[in-house]
C-alpha positions as CSV (number, residue, x, y, z in Angstrom):
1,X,22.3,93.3,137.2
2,X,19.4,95.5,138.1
3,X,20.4,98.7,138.8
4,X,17.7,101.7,139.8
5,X,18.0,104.7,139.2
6,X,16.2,108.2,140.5
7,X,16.1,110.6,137.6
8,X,13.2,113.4,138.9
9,X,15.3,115.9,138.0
10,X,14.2,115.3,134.6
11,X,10.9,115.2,135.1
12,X,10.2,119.1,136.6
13,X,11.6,120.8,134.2
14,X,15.2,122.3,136.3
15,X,18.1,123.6,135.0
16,X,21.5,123.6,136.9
17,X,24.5,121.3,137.3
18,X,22.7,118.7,139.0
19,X,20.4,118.2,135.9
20,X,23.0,118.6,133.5
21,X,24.7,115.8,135.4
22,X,21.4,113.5,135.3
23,X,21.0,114.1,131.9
24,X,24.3,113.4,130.3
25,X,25.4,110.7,132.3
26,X,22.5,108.7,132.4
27,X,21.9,108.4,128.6
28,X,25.2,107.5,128.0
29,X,25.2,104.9,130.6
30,X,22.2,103.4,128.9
31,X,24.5,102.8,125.9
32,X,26.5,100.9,127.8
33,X,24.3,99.1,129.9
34,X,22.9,96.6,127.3
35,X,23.7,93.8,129.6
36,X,21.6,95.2,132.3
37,X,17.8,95.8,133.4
38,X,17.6,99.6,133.8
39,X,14.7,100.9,136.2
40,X,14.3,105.1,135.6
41,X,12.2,106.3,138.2
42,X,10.5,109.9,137.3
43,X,7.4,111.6,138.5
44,X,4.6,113.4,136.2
45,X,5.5,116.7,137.6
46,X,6.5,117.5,133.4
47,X,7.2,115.2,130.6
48,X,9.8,113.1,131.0
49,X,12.8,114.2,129.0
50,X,14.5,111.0,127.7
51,X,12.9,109.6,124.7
52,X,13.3,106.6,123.0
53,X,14.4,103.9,126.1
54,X,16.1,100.7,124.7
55,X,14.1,97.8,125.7
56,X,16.0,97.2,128.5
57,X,14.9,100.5,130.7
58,X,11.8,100.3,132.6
59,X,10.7,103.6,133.0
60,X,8.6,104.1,136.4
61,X,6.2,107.7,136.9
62,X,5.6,108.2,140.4
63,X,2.6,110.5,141.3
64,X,2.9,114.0,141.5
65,X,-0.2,115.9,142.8
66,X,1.5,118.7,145.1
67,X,4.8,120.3,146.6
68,X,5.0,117.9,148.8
69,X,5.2,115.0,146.5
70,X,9.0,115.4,146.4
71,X,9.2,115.4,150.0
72,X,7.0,111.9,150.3
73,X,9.1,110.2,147.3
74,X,12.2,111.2,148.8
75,X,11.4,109.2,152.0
76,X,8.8,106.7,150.9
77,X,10.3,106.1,147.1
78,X,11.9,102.7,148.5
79,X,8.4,100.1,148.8
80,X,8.6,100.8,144.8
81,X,12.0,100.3,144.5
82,X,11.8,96.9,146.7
83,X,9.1,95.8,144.3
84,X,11.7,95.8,141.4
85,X,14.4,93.2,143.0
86,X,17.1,96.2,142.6
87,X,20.8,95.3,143.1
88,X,21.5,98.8,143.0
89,X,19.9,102.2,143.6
90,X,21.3,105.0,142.4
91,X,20.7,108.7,144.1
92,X,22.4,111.1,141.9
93,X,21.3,114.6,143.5
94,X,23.1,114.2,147.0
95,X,20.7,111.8,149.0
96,X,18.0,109.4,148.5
97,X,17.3,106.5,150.9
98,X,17.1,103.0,149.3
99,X,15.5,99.3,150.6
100,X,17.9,97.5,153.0
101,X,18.6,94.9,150.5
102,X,19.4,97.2,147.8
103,X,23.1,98.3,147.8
104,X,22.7,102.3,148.0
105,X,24.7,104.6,146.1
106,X,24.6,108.1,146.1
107,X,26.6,111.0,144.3
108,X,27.1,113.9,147.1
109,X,28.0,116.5,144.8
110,X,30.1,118.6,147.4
111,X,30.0,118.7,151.0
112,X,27.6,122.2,151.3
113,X,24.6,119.8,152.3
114,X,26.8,117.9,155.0
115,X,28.7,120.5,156.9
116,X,27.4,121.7,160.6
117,X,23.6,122.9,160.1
118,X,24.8,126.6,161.5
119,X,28.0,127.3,158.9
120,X,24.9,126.1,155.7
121,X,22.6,128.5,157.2
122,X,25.3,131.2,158.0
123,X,25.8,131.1,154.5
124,X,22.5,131.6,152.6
125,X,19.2,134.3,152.8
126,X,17.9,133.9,156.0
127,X,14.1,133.6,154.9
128,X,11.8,131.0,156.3
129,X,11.5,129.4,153.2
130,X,15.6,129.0,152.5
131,X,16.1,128.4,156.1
132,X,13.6,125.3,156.1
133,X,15.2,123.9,152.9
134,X,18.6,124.2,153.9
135,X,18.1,122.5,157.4
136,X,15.7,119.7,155.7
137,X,18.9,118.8,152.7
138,X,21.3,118.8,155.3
139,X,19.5,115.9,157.7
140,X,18.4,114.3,154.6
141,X,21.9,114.0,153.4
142,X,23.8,113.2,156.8
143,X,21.4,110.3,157.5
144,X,21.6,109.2,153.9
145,X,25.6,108.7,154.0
146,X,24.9,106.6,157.0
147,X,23.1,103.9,155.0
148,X,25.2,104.5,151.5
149,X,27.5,101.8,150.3
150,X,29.8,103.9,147.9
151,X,29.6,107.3,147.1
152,X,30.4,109.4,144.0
153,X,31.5,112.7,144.0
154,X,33.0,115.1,141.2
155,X,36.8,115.7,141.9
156,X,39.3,114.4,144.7
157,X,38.8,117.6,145.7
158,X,35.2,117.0,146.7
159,X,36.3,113.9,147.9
160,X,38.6,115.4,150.7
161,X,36.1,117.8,152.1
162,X,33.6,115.1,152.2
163,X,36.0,112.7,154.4
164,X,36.7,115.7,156.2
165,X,33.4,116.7,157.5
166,X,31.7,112.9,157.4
167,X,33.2,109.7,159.0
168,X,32.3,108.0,155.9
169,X,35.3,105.8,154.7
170,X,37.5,107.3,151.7
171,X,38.1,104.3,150.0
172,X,34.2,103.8,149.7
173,X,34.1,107.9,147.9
174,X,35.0,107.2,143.6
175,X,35.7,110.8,142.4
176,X,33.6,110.9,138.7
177,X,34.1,114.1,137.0
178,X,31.8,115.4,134.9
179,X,32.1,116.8,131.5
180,X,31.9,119.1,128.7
181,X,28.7,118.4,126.6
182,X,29.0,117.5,122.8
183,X,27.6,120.9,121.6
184,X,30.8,123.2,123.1
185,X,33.1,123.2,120.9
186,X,34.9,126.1,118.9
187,X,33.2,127.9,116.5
188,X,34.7,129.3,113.5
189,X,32.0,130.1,111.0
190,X,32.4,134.0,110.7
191,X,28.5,134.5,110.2
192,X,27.5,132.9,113.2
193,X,29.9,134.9,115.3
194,X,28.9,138.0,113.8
195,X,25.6,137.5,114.1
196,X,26.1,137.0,118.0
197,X,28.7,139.9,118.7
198,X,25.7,142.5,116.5
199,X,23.0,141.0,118.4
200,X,24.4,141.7,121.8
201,X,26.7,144.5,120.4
202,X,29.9,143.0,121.9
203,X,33.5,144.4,121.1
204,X,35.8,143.3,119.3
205,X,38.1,142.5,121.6
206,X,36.8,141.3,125.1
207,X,37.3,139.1,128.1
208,X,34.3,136.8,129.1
209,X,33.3,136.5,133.0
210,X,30.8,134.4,135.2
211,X,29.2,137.4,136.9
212,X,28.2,135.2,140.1
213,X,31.6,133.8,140.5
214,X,33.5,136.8,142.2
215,X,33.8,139.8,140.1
216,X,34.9,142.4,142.0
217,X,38.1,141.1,142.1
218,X,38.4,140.8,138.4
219,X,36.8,144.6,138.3
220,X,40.0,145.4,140.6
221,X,42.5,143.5,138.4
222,X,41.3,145.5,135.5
223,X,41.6,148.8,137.1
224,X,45.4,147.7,137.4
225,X,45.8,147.0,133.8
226,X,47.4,149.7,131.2
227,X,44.8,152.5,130.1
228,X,45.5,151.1,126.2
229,X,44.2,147.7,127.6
230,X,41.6,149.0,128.7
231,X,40.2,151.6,126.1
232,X,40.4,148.6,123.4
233,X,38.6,146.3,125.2
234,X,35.6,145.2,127.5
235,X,34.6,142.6,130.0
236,X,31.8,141.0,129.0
237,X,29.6,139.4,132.1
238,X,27.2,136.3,131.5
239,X,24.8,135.4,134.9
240,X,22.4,133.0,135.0
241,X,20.2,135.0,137.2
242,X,19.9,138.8,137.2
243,X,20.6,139.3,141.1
244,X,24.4,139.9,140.5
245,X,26.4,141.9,142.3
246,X,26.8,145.4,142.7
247,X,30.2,145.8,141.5
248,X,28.9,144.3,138.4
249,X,26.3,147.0,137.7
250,X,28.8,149.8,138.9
251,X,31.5,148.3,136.0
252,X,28.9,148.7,133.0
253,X,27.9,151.7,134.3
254,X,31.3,153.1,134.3
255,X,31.6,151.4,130.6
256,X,34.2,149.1,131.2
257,X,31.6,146.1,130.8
258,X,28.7,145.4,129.7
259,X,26.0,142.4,131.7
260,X,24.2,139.8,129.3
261,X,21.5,137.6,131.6
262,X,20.9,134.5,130.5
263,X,22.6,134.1,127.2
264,X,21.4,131.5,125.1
265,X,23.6,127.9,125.6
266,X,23.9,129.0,121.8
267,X,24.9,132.6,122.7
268,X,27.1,131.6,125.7
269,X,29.5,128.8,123.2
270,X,29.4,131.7,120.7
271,X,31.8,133.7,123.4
272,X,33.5,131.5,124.3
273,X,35.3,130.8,121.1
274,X,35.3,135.0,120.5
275,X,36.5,135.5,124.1
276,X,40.6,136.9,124.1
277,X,40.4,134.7,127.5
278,X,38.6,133.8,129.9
279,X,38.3,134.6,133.5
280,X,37.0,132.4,135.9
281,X,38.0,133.8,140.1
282,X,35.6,131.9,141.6
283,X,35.8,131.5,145.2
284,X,34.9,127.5,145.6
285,X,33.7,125.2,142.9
286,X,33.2,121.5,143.5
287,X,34.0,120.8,140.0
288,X,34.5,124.1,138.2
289,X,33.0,122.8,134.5
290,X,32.7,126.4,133.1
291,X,36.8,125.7,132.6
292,X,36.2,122.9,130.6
293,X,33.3,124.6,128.6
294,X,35.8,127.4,128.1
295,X,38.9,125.3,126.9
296,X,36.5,123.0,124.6
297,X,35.9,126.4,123.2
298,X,39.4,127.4,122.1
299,X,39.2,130.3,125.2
300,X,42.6,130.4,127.1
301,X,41.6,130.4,131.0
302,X,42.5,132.1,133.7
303,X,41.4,130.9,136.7
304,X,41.7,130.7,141.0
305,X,43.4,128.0,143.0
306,X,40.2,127.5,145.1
307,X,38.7,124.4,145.3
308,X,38.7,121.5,142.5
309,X,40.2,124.2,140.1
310,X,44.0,123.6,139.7
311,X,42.8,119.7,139.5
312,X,40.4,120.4,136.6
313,X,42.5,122.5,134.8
314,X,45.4,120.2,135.0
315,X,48.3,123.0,134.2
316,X,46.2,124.3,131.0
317,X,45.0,127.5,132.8
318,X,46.7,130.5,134.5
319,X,46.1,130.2,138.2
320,X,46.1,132.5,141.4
321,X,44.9,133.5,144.1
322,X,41.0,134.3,144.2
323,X,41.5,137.2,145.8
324,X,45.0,138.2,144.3
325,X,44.3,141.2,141.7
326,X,47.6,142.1,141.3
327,X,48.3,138.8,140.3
328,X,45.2,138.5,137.9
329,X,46.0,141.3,136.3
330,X,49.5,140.3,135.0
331,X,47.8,137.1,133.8
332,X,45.3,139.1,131.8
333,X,48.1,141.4,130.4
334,X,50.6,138.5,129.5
335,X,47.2,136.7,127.7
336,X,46.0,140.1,126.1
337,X,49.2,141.2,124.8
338,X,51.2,137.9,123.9
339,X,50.3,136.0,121.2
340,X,52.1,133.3,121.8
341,X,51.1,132.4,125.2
342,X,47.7,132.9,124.1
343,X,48.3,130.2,121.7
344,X,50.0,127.9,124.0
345,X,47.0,128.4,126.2
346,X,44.2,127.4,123.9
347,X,46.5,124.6,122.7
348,X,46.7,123.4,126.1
349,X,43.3,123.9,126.9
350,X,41.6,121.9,123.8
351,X,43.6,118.7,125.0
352,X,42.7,119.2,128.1
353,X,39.1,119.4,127.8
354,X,39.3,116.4,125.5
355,X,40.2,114.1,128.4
356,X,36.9,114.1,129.6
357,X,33.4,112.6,128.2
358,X,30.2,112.0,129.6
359,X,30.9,108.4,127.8
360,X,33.9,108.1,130.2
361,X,32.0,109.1,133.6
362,X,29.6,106.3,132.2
363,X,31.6,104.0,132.1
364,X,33.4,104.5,135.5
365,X,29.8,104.9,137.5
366,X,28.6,101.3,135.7
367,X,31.9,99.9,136.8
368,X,31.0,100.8,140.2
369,X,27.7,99.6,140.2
370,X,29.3,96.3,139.3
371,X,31.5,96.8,142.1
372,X,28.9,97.6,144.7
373,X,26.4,94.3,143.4
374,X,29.1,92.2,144.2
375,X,30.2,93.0,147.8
């Protein structure tokens, strides 16, 4: 078989769950593929960042001169892709428009891109620039689905919104989940802990946070807790980015937490395995892999019903509403203040997070290439 796939996301140098996705799977589907011709296809944006190909990966550099190379390789990447007698093409970042011969498959990580053009834009900054983007992913990905053959997508969660705003047929969607990487895992090793918790002076005792994942209702929760909780310990907030929200600012301010922006990957597996829990609200999640990083971790979590949650956790988390504080708040206190369920939670979560491996979503995505090919 010779299977295609686009991988420019490692080639300019992006960070987010898209690229973390690209490049885990696609290594590890190397490994398996032994029996296959691979065909990478990159740009020269930045240097490529998969060394070492087996013999049997081709990589391909398209040209990158401007901005708008990405637009003209997202429509005009298929005359290259022709030239290479593909079975499959692989999009893996939502859309990506393949040669009519070439059995198309795409992974639509959510359905954001594909609901009605006014509910995407109602729900982002309304500058030109974001405005432009948003309206230019959304027709990209609608027409895409029309020509896919099978789609991927991270949880049956996903899956279900997907049929639900798309007449694309559910038994052509294969929910792949994604996974943990190797390097989360508990840490023990005192030193190395220390060294992390004097370096960003964190307490002893604390409960870890996604600031960008809705905070203000874990800020409420905490106000509900006992005033002995809460003198002995501290929230700690981790954000990707520094535009958080207010509430966040107003907490550390008041000195019930304190904000770290962009913690090292190091840094970030370092609190996780210090964390007393760890609390994770969010208000929709296609996937929700911070819950996995967390339980690889040793972290107990505590966590909201929205989305692909519940699924992800699979009964190793304490649930509620995203907007429930009262509710959060006895999870936090049963957590902070009992031992054993404590216990029971990170025992839970460690066998929990072990059920999924980048190997494993490898090996169903090949199996589906296979699949496609021979339709």
């Amino acid at each position: 078989m010779r299977i295609g796939i686009d991988v420019r996301y490692l080639s300019h140098g992006l960070v987010g769950g898209v690229h973390t996705y690209i490049a885990h799977f696609v290594p590890a589907l190397i490994e398996l593929a032994g029996d296959h011709q691979v065909f990478l296809y990159a740009d020269t944006k930045r240097r490529f960042e998969l060394d070492s190909l087996p013999g049997n990966v081709t990589l391909r550099l398209l040209p990158y001169r401007n901005a708008l190379s990405s637009f003209y390789h997202d429509l005009f990447m298929w005359p290259q892709l022709e030239r290479d007698e593909l079975d499959v093409i692989h999009f893996p970042a939502n859309y990506g428009f393949g040669p009519r011969r070439t059995k198309t498959l795409i992974t639509l990580h959510d359905a954001i891109n594909i609901l009605p053009l006014p509910e995407i834009i109602r729900g982002h900054p309304k500058n030109l620039r974001t405005m432009v983007m948003m309206t230019y992913l959304h027709y990209c990905s609608t027409a895409a689905l029309r020509q896919a053959s099978l789609l991927f997508t991270v949880s049956e969660h996903a899956k279900r919104e997907i049929v639900r705003h798309s007449q694309f047929d559910p038994q052509k969607i294969i929910p792949v989940p994604h996974a943990p990487t190797a390097d989360f895992r508990r840490i023990e090793d005192k030193k190395t802990l220390t060294d992390v918790r004097i370096r960003h002076k964190i307490p002893q005792s604390f409960v870890l946070a996604d600031a960008l994942k809705n905070p203000a209702v874990l800020v409420r929760a905490w106000q509900l807790l006992s005033e002995s909780i809460r003198a002995s310990r501290k929230i700690v907030f981790f954000s990707r980015r520094p535009d958080v929200f207010p509430v966040v600012h107003e907490t550390v301010e008041r000195g019930d937490a304190q904000l770290l922006i962009r913690p090292s990957r190091e840094d970030l597996i370092a609190l996780y395995s210090m964390a007393e829990a760890f609390v994770f609200p969010s208000w929709i999640e296609g996937f929700g892999l911070p819950v996995l990083e967390a339980m690889r971790c040793g972290a107990p979590v505590i966590a909201s019903d929205r989305g692909s949650i519940p699924e992800v956790a699979g009964g190793a988390a304490l649930i509620s509403d995203a907007e429930d504080a009262g509710t959060l708040a006895r999870h936090i206190e049963q957590v902070l203040c009992d031992p054993g369920e404590a216990g029971r939670l990170r025992e839970l979560g460690l066998a929990r997070a072990a059920q999924f491996s980048w190997r494993n979503t490898a090996r169903k995505i090949l199996e589906s290439y296979q699949q496609a090919a021979t339709r």
